[in-house]
C-alpha positions, 0 to 999 in steps of 0.5 A: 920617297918618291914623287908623281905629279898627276897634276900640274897647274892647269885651269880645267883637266885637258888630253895633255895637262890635269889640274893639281894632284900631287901624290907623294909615296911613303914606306910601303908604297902607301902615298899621301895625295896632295889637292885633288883636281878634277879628273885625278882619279884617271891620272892614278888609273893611267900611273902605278898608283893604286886607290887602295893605297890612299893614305890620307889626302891633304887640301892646299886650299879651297879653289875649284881646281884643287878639290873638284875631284875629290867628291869623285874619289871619295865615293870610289874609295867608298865603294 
């Protein structure tokens, strides 16, 4: 199992920090994605993470900074 914090406790996404996203990786490099701050979708773009690889996602609570990146993601995983 492996770990990558795309997001670590900021107030609003910035240059060096993101808001919360944490994606943990399963068997076969699927991954679970843990909250879903605002601007995630370039942290996985910057890391090895692949969208395609989305196991599921999980929201920790309702607060801005854990989901307002999630409208985003889903619709790029629509496409």
């Amino acid at each position: 199992m492996r770990v990558t914090f795309l997001g670590t406790a900021a107030g609003k996404p910035s240059i060096n920090r993101n808001v919360t996203s944490i994606a943990v990786e399963l068997v076969e490099s699927d991954y679970i994605l843990i909250d879903c701050g605002e601007a995630t979708q370039h942290q996985i773009m910057r890391s090895n993470l692949k969208f395609a690889r989305i196991h599921s996602i999980y929201i920790t609570h309702l607060h801005g900074d854990h989901i307002y990146g999630l409208p985003g993601l889903l619709s790029t995983l629509n496409d």
